[in-house]
C-alpha positions in Angstrom: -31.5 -10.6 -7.2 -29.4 -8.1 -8.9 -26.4 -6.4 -6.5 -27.6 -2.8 -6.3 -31.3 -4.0 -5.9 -29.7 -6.6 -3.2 -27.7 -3.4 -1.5 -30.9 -1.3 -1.9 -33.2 -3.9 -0.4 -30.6 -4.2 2.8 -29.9 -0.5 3.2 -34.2 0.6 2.9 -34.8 0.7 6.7 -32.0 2.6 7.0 -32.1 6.2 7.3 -29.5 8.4 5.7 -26.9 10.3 8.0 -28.0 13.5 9.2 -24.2 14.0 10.9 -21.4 16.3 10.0 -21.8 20.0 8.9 -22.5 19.3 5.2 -25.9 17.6 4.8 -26.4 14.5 2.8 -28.6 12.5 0.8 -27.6 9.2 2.0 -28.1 6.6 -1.2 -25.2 4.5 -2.9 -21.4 5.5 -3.6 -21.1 3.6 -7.2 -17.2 3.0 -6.7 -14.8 1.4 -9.9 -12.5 -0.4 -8.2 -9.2 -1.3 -10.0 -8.9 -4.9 -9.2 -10.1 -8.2 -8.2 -9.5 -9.2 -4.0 -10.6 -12.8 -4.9 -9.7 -13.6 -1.2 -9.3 -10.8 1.0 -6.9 -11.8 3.6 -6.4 -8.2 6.1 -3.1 -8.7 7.7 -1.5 -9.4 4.4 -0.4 -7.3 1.7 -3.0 -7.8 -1.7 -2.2 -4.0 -3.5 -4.1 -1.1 -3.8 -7.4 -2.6 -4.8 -7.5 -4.4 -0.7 -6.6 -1.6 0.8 -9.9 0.1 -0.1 -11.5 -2.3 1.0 -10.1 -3.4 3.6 -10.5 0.8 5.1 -14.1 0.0 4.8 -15.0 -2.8 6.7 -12.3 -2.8 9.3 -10.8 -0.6 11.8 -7.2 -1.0 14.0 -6.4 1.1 17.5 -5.5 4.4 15.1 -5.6 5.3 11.7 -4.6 8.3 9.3 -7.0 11.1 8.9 -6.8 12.6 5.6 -3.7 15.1 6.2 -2.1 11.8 6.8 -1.6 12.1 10.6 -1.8 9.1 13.3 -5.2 9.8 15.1 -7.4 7.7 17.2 -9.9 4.6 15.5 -10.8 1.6 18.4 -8.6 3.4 20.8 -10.0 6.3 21.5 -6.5 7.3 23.7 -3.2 5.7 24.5 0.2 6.6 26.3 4.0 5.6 25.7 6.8 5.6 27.6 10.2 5.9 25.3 8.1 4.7 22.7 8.3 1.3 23.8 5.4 0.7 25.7 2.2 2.2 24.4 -1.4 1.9 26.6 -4.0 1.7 24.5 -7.6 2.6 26.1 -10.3 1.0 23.9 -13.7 2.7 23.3 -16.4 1.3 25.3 -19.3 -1.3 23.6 -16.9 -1.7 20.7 -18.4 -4.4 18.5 -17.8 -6.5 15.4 -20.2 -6.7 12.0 -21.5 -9.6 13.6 -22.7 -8.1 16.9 -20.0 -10.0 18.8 -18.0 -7.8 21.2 -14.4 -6.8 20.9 -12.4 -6.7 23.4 -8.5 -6.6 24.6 -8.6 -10.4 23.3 -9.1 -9.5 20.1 -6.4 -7.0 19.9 -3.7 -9.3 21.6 -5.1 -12.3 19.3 -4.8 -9.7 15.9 -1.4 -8.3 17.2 0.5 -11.7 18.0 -0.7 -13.1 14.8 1.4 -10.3 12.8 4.0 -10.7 14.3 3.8 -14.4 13.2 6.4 -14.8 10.4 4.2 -17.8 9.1 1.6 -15.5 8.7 3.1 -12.7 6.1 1.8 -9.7 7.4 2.5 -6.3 6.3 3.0 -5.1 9.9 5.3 -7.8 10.3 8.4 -5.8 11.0 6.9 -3.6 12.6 4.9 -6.6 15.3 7.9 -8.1 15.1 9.5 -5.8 17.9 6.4 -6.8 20.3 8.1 -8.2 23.4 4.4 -8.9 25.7 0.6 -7.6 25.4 -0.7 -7.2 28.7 -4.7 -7.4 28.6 -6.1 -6.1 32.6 -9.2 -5.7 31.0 -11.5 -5.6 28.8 -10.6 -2.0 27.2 -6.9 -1.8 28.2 -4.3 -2.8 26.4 -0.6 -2.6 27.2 1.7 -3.0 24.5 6.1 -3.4 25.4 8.5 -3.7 22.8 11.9 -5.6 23.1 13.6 -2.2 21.5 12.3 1.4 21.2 10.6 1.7 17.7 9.8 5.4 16.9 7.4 4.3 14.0 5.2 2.1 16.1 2.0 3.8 15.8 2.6 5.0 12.1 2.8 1.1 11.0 -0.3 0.2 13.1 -2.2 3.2 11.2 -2.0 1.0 8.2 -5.5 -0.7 7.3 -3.4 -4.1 7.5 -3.1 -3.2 11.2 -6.8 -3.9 11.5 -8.7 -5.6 14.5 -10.3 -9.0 13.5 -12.2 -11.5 15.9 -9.9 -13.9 17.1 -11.5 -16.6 16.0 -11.4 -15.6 12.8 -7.5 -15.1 12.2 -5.9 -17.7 9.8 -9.1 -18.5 8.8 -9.2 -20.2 5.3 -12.7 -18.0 4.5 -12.2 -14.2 3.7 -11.6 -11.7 6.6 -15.1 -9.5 6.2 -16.4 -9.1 9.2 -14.5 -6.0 11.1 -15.3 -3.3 13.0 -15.1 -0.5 9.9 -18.0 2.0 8.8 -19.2 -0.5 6.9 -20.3 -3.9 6.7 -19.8 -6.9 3.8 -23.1 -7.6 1.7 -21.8 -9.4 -1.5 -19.9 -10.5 -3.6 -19.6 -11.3 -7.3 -16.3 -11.9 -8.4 -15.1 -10.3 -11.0 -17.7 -7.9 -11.0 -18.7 -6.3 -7.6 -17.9 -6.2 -3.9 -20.9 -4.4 -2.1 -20.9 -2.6 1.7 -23.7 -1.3 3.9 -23.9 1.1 6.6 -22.6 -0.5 10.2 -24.9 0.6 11.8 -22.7 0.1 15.2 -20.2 2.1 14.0 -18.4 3.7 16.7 -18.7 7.0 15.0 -21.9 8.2 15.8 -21.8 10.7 12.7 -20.2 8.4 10.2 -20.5 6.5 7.7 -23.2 8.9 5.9 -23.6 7.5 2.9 -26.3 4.5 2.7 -23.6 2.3 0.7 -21.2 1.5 -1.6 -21.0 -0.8 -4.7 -17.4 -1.3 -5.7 -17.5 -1.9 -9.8 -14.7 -4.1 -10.3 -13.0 -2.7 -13.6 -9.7 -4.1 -14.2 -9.5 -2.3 -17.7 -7.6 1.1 -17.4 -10.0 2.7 -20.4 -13.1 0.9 -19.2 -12.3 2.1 -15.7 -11.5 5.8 -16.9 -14.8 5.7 -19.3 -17.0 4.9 -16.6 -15.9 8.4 -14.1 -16.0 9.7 -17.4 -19.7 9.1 -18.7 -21.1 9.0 -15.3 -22.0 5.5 -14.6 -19.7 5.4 -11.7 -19.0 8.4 -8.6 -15.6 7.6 -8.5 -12.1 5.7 -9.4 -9.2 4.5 -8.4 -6.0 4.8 -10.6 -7.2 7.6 -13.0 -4.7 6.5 -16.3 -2.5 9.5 -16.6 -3.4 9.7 -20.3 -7.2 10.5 -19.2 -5.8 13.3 -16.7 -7.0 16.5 -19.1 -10.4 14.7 -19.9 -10.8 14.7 -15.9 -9.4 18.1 -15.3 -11.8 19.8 -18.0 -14.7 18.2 -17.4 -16.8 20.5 -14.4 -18.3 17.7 -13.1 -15.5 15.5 -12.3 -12.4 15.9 -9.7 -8.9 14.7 -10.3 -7.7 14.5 -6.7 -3.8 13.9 -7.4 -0.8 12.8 -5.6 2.8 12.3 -6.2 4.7 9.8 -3.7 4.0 6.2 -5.5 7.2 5.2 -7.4 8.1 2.2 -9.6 11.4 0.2 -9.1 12.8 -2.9 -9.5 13.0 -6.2 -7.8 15.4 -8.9 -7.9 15.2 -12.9 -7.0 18.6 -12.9 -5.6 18.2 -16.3 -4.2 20.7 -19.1 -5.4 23.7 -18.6 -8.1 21.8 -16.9 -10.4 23.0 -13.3 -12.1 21.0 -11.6 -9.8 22.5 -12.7 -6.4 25.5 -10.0 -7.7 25.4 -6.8 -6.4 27.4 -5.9 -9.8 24.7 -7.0 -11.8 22.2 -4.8 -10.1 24.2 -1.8 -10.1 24.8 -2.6 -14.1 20.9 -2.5 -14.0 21.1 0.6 -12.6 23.3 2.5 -14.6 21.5 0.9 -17.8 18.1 1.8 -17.3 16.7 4.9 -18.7 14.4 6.7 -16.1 12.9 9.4 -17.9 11.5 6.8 -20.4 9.8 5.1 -17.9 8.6 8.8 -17.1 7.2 9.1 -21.1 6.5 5.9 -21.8 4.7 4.0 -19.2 3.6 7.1 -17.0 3.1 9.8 -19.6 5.5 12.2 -18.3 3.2 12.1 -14.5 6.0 11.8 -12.7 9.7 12.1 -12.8 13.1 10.2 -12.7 13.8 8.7 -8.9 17.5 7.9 -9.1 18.3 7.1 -6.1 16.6 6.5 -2.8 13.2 6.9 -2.6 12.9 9.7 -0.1 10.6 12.5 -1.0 12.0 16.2 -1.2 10.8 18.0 2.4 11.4 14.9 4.2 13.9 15.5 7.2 15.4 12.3 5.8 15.9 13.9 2.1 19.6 14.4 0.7 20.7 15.1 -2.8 23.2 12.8 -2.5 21.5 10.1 -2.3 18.5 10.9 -4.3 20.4 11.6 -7.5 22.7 8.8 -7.6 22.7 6.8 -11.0 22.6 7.8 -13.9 22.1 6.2 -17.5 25.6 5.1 -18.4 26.3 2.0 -20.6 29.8 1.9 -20.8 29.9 1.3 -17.3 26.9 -1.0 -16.8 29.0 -3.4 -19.4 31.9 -3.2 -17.6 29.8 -4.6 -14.3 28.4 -6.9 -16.4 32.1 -8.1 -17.5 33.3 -8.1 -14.3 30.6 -9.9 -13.1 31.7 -12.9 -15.5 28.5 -11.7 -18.0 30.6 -9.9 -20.7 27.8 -11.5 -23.1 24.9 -11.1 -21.3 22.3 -13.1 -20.7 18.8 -14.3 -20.4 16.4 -13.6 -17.6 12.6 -13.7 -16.9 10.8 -10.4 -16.6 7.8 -10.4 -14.4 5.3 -7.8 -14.3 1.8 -7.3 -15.4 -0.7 -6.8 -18.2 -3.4 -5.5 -15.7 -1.9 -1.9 -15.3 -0.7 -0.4 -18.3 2.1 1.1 -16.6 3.3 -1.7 -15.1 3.5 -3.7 -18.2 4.4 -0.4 -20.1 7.8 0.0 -17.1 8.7 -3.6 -18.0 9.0 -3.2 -21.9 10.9 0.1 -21.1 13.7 -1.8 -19.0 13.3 -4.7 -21.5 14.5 -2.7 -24.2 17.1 -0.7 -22.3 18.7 -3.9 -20.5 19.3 -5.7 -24.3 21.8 -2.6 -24.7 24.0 -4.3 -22.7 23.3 -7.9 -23.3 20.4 -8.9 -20.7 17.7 -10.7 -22.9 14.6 -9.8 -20.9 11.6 -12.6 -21.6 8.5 -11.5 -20.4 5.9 -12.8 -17.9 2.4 -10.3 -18.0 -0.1 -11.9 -15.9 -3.5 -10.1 -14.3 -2.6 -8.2 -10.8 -3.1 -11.4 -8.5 -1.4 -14.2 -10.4 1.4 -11.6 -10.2 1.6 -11.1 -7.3 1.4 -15.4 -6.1 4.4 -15.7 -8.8 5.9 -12.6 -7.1 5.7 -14.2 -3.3 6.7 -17.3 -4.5 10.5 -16.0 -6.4 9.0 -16.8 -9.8 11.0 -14.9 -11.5 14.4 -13.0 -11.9 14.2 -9.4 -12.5 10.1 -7.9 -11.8 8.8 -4.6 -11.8 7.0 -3.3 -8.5 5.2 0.1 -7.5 4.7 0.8 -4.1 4.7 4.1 -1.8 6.1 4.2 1.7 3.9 2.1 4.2 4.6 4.9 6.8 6.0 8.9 6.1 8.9 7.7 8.7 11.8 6.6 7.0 11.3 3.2 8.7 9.1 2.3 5.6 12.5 1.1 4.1 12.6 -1.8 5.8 9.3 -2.8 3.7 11.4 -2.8 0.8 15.1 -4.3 1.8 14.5 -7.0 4.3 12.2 -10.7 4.1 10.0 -9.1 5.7 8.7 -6.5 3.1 7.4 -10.0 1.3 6.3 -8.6 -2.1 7.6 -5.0 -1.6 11.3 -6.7 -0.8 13.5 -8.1 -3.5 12.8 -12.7 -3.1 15.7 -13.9 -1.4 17.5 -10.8 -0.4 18.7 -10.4 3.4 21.5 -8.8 4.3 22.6 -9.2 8.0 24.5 -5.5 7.9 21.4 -3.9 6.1 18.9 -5.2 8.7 20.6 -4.3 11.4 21.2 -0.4 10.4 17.7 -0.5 9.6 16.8 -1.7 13.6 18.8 1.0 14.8 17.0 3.8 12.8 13.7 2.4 14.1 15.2 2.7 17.7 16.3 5.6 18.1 14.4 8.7 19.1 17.0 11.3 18.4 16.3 13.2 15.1 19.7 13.8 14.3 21.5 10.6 15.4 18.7 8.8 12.9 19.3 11.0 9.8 22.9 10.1 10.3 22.0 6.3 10.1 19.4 6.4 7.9 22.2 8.6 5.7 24.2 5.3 5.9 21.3 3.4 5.5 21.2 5.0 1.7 24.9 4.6 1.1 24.7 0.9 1.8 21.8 0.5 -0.4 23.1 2.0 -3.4 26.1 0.5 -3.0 24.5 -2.8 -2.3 21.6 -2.0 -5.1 19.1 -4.6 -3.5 16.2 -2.8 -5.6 16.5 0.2 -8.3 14.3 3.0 -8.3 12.8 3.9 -11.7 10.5 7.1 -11.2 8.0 9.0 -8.3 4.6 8.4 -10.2 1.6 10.5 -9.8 -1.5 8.8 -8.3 -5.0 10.0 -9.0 -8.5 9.3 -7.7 -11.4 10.7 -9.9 -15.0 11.3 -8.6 -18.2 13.1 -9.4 -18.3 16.8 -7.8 -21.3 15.4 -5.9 -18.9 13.2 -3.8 -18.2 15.2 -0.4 -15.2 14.3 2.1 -13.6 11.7 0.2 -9.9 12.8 -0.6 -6.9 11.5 -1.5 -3.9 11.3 1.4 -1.3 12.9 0.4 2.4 11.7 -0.4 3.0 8.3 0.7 -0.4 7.5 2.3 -2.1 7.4 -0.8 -3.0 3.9 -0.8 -4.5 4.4 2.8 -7.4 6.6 1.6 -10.2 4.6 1.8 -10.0 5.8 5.2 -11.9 8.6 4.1 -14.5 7.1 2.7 -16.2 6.9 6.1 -17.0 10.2 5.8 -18.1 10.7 2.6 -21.3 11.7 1.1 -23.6 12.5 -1.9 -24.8 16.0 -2.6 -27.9 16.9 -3.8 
């Protein structure tokens, strides 16, 4: 049986939502998805493409609504004390897609296996700082920290920071059965990943569409064509050079965003070049941002050349936003002093999946020969590059990323082990990781800009990563599509959250 007539056949008896203010017609959300999750593993960090997904068929104890703010999802209240301990209050007759209940278990089992290093979580840093998990019953949860961490409930808003049944976690099948909107139906890989309604939902109004089919269309043009001609609702990763198409046409949205931004990562493990900070910085002075800008984002974006804190953040400062700046000369002399004054040979890593990201590569390739670094380049698809990513196969690789949280604690996603992909292989720096601990601590606003300000210092100094450009991020849909938006800023990748509320007009 075909997957829509499979989806179509499953979803029949079930009638359409009637809940909300806006009425809709129910049916099937046709959804082009920009990537592959051959495996979809919850806790761990897979890209963009998992993150949909993952908002759709799972749910933690809070999420973001779609101004970005923490509100409640399986908990429908909580308290905290110094935030360090947090009380979490589960709704009652919570279950899984399975019909199995879930309980306190299940949130201590899902909790202490992210903080697991073995396990690679995304939340790791952030479960990490669990201390104990008190469970008096079956809907209370009590949660104490070994430090005060101010972004605590931000990081467990993440859709990595879903609920799975216990049995479940470390299990070598894929994590599908949750406790989202919707519920797993099939999938053909390559090709399509489709969700029903849960009925069980613990929003009595949501989800209100029937379905979803998720296209999978890796191919940037393909992807674009399809929002374009009709044969899908909506799209993740509109290509910037399809942004006036989208615009124009009256029957399309282009829902944009800028707080992605591109950088790059090092494998500072070992002897090699790369394990210099002088090298880095050489990187950093040789690159030329607003290339990246034209070439590989056409001109969506603009240079980042510094830290990657965006403008109206408490956190912002000048000073450390506008830090390097192209300059050769000097990038040689690192180089020199370094012991490089001929250069060398490195491996680039990046991908031929995402025109940008391939397109950011070439751009660094060709500035980086300037001053002697032969680039050689590794393009795989998205998921082989991200395995040779986790593993350090490679030298010098280009990442995107946004902040995991809109607290400035999201740095330690990119500048400690922990941040696994986001974080440069190799790279821990004892001074570094603990300024980063003591900006999660503390609670007073200005005692933490005044060590996240050293925080920036250290890391331009130190030049773990370099910043290339803030990127904008676009989802496209059909101007039937109702309540599906992107979150702004940082949160971007987080908004298949609002998928749960979306529907299809008449």
């Amino acid at each position: 049986m075909a997957v829509g007539a499979l989806l179509l056949s499953l979803v029949a008896c079930s009638p359409a939502s009637t809940g909300g203010a806006t009425a809709s017609t129910g049916g099937t959300l046709l959804y082009g998805l920009d990537s592959d999750v051959p495996k979809l593993t919850t806790p761990q960090n897979q890209g963009s493409a998992s993150m949909i997904l993952n908002a759709v068929l799972h749910r933690g104890l809070v999420q973001y609504d779609a101004t970005g703010e923490v509100v409640p999802a399986l908990a429908s209240s909580w308290e905290e004390e110094a935030a360090q301990t947090f009380t979490f209050h589960l709704r009652p007759g919570l279950t899984f897609h399975d019909g199995s209940a879930l309980t306190s278990a299940d949130v201590k089992a899902s909790l202490e296996y992210m903080a697991d290093p073995a396990h690679s979580a995304k939340l790791y840093t952030a479960a990490a700082g669990i201390a104990s998990i008190d469970t008096p019953d079956d809907v209370t949860v009590v949660v104490r920290l070994s430090a005060p961490d101010a972004a605590f409930l931000s990081f467990l808003a993440d859709v990595s920071g879903a609920i799975l049944p216990s049995e479940t976690l470390g299990q070598a099948d894929p994590t599908y059965v949750g406790a989202g909107p919707f519920q797993f139906v099939s999938y053909e890989q390559g090709t399509s990943f489709v969700v029903k309604a849960f009925d069980g939902y613990y929003d009595a109004d949501q989800p209100k569409l029937d379905g979803i089919e998720f296209k999978i269309i890796t191919d940037q043009t393909a992807r674009d064509n399809a929002l374009l001609s009709g044969s899908v609702d909506a799209v993740s990763f509109v290509g910037w050079n399809s942004y006036n198409q989208v615009k124009s046409n009256s029957n399309l949205v282009l829902d944009s965003t800028e707080g992605p931004f591109m950088y790059l990562e090092f494998n500072t493990s070992g002897t090699g070049p790369f394990s210099d900070p002088r090298v880095r910085q050489a990187v950093a002075y040789a690159v030329d941002r607003q290339a990246v800008v034209d070439s590989a984002l056409a001109g969506q974006g603009k240079p980042l050349n510094g830290m990657p804190m965006p403008e109206g953040s408490a956190y912002y400062d000048a000073a450390y936003a506008d830090y390097y700046k192209q300059d050769l000369d000097k990038a040689r002399a690192l180089l020199a002093e370094a012991g490089y004054p001929n250069g060398f040979t490195a491996t680039m890593l990046s991908s031929s999946q995402y025109d940008f990201h391939k397109n950011t590569a070439i751009s660094v390739q060709n500035d980086l020969a300037k001053i002697g670094i032969t680039l050689e380049m590794n393009l795989p698809d998205w998921p082989t590059r991200l395995q040779l990513g986790a593993a350090g196969d490679y030298d010098i690789a280009v990442y995107g990323t946004s902040g995991l949280t809109n607290d400035p604690s999201f740095l330690t996603q990119m500048l400690t082990p922990s941040g696994a992909q986001n974080s440069s292989y190799g790279y821990d720096d004892a001074k570094l990781n603990d300024l980063l601990a003591q900006g999660r601590a503390s609670t007073d606003e200005t005692a933490r800009r005044a060590l996240y300000n050293e925080v920036s210092q250290y890391v331009l100094d130190q030049a773990p990563i370099v910043t290339l450009a803030w990127r904008a991020q676009a989802y496209g849909y059909s101007t039937k599509v109702a309540g599906f938006s992107n979150i702004p800023g940082f949160l971007t990748f987080d908004s298949g959250y609002t998928l749960a509320g979306a529907s299809l007009q008449p």
